[in-house]
N, C-alpha and C positions, 0 to 999 in steps of 0.2 A: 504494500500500500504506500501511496508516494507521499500519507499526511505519518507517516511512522518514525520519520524523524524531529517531526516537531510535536506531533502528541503522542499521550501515551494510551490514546483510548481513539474507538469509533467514536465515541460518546461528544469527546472533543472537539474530537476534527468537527464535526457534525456542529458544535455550537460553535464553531469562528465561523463560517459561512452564517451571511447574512442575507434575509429576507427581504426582496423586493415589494413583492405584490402579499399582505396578509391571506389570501385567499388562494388554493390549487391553482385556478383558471382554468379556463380551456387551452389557453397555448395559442391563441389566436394576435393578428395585429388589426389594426381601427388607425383611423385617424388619431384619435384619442391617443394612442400609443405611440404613435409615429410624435405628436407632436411635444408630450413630455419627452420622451429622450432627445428632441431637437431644444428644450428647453434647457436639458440638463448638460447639453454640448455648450451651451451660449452662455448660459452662466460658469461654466469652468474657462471658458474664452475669457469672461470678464475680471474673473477671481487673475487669470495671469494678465492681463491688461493691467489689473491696479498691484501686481507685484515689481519692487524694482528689482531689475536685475543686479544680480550679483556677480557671479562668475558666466551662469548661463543666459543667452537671451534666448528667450520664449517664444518670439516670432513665428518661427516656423510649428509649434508646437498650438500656436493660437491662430493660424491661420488653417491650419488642420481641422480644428473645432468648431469655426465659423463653416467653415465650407461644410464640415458635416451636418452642421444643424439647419445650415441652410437645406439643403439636398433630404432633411427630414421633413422638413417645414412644407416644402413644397410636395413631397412626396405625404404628405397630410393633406393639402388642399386636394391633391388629383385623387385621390382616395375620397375624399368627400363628395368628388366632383364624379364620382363611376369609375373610376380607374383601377381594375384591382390589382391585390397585391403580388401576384404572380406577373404580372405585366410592368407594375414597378418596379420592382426586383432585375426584370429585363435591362430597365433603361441606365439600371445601376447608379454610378456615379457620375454619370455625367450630367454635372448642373446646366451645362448650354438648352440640353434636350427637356430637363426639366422646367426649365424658366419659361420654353415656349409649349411648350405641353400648356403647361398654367395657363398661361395667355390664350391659349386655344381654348381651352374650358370656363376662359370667363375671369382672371384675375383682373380686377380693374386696371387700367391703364396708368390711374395717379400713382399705383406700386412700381417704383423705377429701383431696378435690378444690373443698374449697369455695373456695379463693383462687382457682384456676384459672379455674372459675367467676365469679369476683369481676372479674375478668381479661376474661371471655367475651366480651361485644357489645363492649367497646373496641377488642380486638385484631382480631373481628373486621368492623368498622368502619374496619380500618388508621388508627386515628387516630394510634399511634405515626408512622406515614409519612407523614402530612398530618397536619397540626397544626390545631387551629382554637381559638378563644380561647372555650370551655368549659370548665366546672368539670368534672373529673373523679375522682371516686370511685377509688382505684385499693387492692390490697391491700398488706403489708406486702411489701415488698421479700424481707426475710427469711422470711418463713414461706412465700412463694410458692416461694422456690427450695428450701429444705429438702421442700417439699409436692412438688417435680419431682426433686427428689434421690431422696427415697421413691418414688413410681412409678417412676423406673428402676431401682431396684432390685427392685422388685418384677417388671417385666414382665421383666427378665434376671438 
């Protein structure tokens, strides 16, 4: 058992894992779901937005997390909008496909997604997760999360 060097019991292991949901569930995803963890991606983007760097800069680490909760956020609207989740799963991460997906289903027009965008083939290229020593173009930390703060409110 691979918890056998840190406890000495099933008992234990068993109580350091923590409890998401108090309830079984069915195991299913919703909107609902999609858009808490696009929640909980944007506020750990903010928690390192207001840390000062020390040794590491968090950049790449918070632009990761934006792009993810973006790409939940949206992938909550088209789920709202009939899109299901086996067909999101398809369009994966690429936020370009999602932004106009949205737009096709109806995201009002005053929602401007151009950092998101800005954002698009990097995040999804996972270069945040593999690194490679290219210049990269990236948008304003700031306006990208204020621009993902705005679409969730707008799609909840």
């Amino acid at each position: 058992m691979l918890f056998c060097s840190y406890y000495s019991s099933d008992y234990e292991a068993e109580m350091a894992l923590e409890n998401i949901f108090d309830i079984e569930g069915d195991g299913s995803e919703d909107d609902g779901t999609l858009y808490s963890l696009s929640d909980e991606f944007l506020e750990a983007a903010r928690v390192l937005q207001a840390t000062p760097p020390t040794r590491v800069n968090f950049s790449s680490a918070t632009y990761y997390l934006l792009g993810h909760s973006a790409e939940l956020i949206l992938k909550a609207f088209l789920f709202r909008h009939g899109v299901s989740i086996v067909d999101l799963k398809k369009i994966g991460h690429d936020l370009e496909k999602l932004v106009y997906r949205a737009k096709e289903k109806g995201l009002p027009e005053k929602v401007d997604l151009q950092q998101t965008l800005k954002l698009a083939d990097i995040y999804k290229d996972k270069s945040f997760e593999y690194r490679t020593r290219k210049r990269k173009l990236l948008p304003s930390l700031d306006l990208l999360t204020e621009e993902i703060e705005r679409l969730q409110s707008v799609v909840f």
